[in-house]
Backbone bond lengths (Angstrom), bond angles and torsions (degrees), N, CA, C in turn:
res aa  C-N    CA-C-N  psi(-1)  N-CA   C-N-CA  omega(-1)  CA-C   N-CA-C  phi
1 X - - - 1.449 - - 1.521 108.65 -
2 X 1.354 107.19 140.24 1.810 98.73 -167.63 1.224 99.57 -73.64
3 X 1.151 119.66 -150.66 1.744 145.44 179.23 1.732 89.79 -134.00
4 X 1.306 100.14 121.16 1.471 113.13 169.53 1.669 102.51 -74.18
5 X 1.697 96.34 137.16 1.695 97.77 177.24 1.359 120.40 -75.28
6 X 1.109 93.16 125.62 1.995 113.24 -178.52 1.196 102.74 114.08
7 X 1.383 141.69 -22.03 1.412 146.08 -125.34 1.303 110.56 -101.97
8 X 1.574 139.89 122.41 1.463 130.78 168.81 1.541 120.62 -58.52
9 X 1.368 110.95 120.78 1.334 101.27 -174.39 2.065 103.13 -77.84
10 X 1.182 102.82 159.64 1.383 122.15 -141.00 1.882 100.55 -93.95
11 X 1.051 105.99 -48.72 1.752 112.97 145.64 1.399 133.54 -115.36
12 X 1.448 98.25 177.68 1.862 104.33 -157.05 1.462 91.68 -79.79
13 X 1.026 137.22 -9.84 1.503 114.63 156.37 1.449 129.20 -129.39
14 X 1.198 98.90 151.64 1.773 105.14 -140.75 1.920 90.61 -96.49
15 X 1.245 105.08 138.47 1.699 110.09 -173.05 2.305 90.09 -55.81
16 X 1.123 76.57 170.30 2.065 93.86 165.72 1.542 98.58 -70.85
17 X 1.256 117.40 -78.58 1.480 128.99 -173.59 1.815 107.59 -35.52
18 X 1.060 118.18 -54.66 1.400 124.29 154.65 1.886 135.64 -27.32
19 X 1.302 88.82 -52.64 1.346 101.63 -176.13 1.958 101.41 -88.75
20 X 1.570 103.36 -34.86 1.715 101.72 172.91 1.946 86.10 -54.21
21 X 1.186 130.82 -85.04 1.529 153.27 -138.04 2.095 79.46 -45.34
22 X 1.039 122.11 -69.72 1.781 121.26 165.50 1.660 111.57 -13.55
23 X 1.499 114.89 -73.03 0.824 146.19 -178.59 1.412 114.28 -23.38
24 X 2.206 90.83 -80.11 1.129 102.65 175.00 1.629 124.43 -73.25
25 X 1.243 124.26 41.94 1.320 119.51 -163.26 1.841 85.58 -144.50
26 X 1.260 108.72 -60.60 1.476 106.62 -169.04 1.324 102.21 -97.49
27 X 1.582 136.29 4.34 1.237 98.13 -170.33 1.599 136.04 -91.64
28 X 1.639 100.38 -0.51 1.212 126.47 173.52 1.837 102.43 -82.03
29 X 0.960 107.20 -26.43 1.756 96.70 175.82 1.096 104.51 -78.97
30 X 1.388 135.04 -47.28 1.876 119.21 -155.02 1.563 84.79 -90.08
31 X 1.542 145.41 -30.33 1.702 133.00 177.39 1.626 100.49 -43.79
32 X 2.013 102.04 -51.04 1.579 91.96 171.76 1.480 122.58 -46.13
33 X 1.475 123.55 -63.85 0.904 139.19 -152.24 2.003 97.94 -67.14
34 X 1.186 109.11 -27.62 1.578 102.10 172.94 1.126 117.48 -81.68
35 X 1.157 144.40 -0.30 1.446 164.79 144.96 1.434 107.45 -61.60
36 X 1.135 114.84 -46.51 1.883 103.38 -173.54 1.192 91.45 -98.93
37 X 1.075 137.02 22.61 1.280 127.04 167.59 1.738 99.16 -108.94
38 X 0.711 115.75 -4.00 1.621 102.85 165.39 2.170 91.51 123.47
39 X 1.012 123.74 -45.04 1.514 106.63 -167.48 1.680 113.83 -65.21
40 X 1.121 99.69 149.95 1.398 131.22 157.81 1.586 109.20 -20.85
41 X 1.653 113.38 174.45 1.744 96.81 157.77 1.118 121.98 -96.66
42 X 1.663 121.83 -25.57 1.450 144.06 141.01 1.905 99.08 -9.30
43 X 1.198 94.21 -88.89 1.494 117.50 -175.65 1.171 112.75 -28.33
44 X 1.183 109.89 -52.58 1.707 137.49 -156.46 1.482 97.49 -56.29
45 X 1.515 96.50 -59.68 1.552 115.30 -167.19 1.611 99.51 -53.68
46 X 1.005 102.17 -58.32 2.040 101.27 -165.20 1.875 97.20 -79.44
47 X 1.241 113.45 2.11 1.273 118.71 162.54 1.601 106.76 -61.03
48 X 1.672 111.90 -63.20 1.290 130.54 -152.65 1.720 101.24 -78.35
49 X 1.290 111.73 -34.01 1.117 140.94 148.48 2.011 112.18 -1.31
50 X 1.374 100.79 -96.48 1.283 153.57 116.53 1.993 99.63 15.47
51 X 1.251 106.52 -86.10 1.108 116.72 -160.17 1.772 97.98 -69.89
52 X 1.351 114.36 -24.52 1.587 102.89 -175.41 1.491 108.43 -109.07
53 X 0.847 109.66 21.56 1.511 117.29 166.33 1.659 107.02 -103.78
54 X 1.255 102.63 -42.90 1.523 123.41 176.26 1.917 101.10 -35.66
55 X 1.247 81.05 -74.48 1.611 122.96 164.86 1.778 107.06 -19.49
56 X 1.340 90.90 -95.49 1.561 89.16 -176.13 1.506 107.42 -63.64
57 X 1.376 142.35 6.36 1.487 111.23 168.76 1.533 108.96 -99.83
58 X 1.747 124.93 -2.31 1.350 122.66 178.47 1.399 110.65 -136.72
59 X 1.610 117.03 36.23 1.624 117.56 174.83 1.457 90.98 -74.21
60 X 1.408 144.41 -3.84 1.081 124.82 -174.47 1.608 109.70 -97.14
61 X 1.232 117.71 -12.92 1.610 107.06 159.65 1.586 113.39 -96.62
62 X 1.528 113.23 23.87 1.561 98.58 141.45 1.395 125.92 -63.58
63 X 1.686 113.40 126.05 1.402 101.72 -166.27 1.758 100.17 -103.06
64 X 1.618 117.09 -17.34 1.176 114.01 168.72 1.808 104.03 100.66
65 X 0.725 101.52 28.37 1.948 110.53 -173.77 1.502 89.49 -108.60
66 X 1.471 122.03 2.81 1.669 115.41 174.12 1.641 101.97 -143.25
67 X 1.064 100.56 172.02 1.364 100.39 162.85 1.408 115.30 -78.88
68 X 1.364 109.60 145.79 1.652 132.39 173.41 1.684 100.40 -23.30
69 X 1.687 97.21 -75.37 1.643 96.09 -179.21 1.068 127.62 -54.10
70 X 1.510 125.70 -20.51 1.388 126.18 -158.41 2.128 88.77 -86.47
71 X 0.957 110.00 -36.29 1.510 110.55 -166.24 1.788 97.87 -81.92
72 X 1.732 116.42 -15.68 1.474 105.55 -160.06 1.618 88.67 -80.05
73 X 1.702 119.91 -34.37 1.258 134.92 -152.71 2.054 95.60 -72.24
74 X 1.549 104.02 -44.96 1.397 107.05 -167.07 1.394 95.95 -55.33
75 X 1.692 128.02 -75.99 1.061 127.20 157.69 1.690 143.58 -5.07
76 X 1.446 111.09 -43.67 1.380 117.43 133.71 0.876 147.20 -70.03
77 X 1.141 141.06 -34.84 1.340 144.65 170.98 1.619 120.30 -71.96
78 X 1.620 94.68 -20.57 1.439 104.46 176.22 1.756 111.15 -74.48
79 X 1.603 100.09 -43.05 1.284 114.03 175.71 1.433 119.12 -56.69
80 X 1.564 107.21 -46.84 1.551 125.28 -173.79 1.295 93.80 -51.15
81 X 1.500 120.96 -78.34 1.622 125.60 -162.62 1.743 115.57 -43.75
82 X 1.544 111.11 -30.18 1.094 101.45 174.86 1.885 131.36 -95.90
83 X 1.473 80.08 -3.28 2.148 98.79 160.65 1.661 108.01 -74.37
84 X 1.312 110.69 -42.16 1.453 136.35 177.40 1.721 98.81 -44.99
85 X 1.642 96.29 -65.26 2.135 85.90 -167.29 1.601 86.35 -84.25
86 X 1.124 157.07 -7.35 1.168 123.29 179.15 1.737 102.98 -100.57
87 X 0.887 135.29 30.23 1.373 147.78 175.03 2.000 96.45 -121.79
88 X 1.197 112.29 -51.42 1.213 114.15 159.23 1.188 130.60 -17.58
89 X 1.491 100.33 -76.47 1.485 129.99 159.60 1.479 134.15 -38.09
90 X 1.531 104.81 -55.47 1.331 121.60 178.28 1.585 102.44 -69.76
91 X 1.242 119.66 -18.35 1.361 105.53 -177.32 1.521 128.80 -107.05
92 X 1.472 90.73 -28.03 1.740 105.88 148.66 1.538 114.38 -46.83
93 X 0.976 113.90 -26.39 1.490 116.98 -163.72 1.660 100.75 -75.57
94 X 2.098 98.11 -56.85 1.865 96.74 -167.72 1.379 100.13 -104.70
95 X 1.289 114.67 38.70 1.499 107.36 -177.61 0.776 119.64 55.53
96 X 1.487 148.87 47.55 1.366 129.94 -163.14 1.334 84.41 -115.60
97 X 2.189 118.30 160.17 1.387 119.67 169.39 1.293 114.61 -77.13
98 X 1.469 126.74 142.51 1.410 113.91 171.59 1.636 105.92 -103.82
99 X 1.120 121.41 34.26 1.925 133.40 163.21 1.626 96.51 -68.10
100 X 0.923 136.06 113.09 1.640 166.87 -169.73 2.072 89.34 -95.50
101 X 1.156 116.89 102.98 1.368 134.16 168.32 1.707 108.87 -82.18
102 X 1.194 131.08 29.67 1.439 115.41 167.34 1.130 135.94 -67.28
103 X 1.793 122.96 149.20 0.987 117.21 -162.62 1.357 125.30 -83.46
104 X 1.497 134.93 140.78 1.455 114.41 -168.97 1.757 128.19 -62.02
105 X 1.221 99.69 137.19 1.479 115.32 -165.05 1.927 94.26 -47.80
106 X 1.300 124.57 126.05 1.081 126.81 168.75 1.763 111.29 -66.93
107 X 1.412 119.42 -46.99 0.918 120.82 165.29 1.479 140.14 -53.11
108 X 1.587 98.28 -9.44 1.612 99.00 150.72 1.554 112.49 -101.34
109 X 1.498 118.61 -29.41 0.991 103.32 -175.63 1.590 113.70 -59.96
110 X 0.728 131.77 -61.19 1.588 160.51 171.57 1.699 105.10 117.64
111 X 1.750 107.47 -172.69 1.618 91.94 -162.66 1.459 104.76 -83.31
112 X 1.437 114.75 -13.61 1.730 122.57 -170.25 1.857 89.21 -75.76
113 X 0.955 164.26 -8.80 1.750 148.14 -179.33 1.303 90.85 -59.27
114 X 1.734 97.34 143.35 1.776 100.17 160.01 1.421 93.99 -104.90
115 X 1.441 107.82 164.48 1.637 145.46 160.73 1.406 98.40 -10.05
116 X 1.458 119.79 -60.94 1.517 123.20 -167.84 2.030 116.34 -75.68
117 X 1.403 91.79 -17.13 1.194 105.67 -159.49 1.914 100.44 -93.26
118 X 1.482 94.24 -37.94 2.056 95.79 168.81 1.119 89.62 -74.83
119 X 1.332 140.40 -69.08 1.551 113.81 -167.30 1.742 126.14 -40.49
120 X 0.950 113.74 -44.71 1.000 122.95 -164.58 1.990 99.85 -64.11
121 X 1.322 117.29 -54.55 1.132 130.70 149.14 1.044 126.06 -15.48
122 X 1.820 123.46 -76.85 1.046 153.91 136.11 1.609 102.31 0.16
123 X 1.149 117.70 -76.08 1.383 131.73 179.22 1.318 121.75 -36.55
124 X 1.694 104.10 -54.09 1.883 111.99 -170.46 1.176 94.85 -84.03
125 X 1.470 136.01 -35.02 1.474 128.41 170.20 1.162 122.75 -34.26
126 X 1.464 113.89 -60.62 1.687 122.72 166.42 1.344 105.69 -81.10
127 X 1.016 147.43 32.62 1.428 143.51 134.84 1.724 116.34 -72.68
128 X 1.679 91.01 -61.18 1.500 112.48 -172.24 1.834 103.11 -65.82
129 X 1.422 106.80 -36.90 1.742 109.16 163.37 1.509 109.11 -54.80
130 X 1.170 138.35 -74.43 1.154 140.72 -169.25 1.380 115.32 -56.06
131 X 1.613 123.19 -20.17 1.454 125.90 -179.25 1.706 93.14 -86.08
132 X 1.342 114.92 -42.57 1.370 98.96 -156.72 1.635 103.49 -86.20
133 X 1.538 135.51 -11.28 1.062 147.89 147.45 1.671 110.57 -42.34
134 X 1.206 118.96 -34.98 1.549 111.16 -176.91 1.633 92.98 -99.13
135 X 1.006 163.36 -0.83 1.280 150.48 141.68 1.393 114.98 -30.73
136 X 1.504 124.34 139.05 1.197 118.98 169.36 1.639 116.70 -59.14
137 X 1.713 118.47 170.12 1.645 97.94 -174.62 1.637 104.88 -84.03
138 X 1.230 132.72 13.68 0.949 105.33 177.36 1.466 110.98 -112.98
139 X 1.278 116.11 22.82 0.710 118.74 -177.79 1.428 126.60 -111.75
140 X 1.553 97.58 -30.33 2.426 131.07 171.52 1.218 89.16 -76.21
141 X 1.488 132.06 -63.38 1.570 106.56 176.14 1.457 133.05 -40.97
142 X 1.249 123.75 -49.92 1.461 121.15 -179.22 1.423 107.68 -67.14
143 X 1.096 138.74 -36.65 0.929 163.74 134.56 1.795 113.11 -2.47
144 X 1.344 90.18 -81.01 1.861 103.14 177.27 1.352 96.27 -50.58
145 X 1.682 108.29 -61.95 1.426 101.83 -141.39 1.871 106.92 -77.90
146 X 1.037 110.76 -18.60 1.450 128.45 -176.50 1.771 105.87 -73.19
147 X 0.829 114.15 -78.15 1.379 126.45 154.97 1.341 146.53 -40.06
148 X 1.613 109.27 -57.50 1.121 98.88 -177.91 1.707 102.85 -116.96
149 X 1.359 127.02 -4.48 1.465 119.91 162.91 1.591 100.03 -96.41
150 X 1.479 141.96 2.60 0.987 125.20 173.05 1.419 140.00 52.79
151 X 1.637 97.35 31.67 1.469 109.80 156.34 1.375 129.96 -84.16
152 X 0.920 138.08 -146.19 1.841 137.18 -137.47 1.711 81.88 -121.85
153 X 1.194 110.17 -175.19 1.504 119.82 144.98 1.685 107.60 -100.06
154 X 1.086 128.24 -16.52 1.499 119.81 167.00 1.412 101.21 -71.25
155 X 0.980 137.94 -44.72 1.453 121.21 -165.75 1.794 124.04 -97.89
156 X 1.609 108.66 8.53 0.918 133.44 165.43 1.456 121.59 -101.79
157 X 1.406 115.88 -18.35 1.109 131.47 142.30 1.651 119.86 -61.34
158 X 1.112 124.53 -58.16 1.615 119.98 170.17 0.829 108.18 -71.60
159 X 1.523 135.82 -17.59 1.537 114.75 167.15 1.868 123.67 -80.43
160 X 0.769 85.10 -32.17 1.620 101.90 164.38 1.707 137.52 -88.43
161 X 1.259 104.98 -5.36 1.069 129.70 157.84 1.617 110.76 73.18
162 X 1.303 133.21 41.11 1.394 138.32 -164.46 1.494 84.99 -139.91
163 X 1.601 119.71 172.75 1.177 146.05 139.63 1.462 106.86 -40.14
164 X 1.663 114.95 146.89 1.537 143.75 150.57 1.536 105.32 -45.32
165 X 1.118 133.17 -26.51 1.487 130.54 -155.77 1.774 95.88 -102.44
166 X 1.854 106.20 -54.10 1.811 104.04 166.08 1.356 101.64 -40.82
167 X 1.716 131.63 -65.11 1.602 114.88 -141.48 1.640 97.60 -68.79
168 X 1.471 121.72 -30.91 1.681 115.66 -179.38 1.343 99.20 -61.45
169 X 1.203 120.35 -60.37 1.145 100.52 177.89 1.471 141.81 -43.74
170 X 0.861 119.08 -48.30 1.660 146.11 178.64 1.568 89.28 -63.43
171 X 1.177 120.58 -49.69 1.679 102.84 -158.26 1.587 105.81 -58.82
172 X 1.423 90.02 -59.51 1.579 109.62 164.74 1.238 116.16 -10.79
173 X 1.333 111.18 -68.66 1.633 115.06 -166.42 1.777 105.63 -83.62
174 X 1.148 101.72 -10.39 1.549 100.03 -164.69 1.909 93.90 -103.16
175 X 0.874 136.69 -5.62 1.284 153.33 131.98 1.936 126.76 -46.87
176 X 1.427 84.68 -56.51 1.700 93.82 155.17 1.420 126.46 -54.97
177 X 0.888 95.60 -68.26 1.966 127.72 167.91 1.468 103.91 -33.20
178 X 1.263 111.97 -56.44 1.593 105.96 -163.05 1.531 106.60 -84.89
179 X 1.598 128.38 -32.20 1.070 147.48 125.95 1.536 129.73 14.06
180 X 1.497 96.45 -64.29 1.518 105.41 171.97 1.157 103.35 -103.75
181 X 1.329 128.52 -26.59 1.811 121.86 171.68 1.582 111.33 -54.98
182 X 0.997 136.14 -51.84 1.506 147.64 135.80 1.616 120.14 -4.10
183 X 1.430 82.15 -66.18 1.927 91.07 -176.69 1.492 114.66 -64.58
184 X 1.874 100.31 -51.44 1.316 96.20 160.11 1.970 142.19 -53.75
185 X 0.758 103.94 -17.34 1.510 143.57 152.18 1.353 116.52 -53.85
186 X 1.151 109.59 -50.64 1.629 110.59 170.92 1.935 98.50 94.39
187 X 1.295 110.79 22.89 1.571 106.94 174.66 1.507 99.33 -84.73
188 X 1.034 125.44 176.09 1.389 125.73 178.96 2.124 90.71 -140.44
């Protein structure tokens, strides 16, 4: 039986079929969301990984004072950031680059782009990645989740755990921020 979306599940442990029905509903959003957060697709994966394991061992202190997603997202992002410094870490260690080579989303390109035209794409993508990667985190979060997962400022606020008035704020400046990181950059 699935888990109705938004819905408190009813005991502390959540059926299999349940947690797949989670899965298959969010798990393509937070893979996004581990991607604009700076990891790899490698990463991403044992990111998402990560987040539903997270998941099924504390769906039972959903208390339901938010929506389902708003608590699945806090839960990720909390998880993400900390795959993030220990990927950090691990790579500080063997030198490895953490520049994320993905391929451009066809679905923005659409199927009419020529060759010169995804590159070019291709290009400001990892520009606008690398600007919003040097943002402080409190600043790429409001940011991601405001923007590019397209939640509320109320629910980016409970996911982040500050006041509605911090995330305006913050976006604000983190809008600025990326703004001139950009310019400096030479994006237009």
């Amino acid at each position: 039986m699935p888990l109705p979306k938004d819905q408190k599940p009813t005991t502390a442990k959540v059926a299999p079929e349940q947690l797949e029905e989670l899965f298959r509903v969010y798990g393509s959003k937070i893979y996004g969301l581990a991607l604009r957060c700076g990891l790899a697709p490698k990463e991403a994966e044992d990111g998402v990984q990560e987040v539903f394991l997270k998941v099924q061992r504390r769906i039972s202190t959903f208390r339901g004072e938010a929506a389902l997603s708003t608590w699945l997202y806090q839960v990720a992002l909390n998880t993400l950031r900390d795959h993030r410094r220990k990927v950090v870490r691990q790579t500080r260690a063997t030198s490895m680059s953490l520049v994320s080579d993905q391929p451009a989303d066809p679905t923005f390109c659409g199927d009419s782009a020529t060759p010169v035209e995804e590159a070019s794409i291709s290009e400001r993508r990892q520009m606008v990645r690398d600007a919003l990667d040097r943002l402080p985190p409190k600043f790429r979060e409001v940011l991601i989740l405001r923007e590019l997962e397209g939640m509320s400022y109320r629910d980016v606020a409970r996911v982040l755990k500050v006041k509605q008035g911090t995330v305006e704020s913050r976006i604000f400046r983190a809008r600025e921020r990326l703004g001139a990181e950009l310019k400096r950059m030479g994006v237009n």
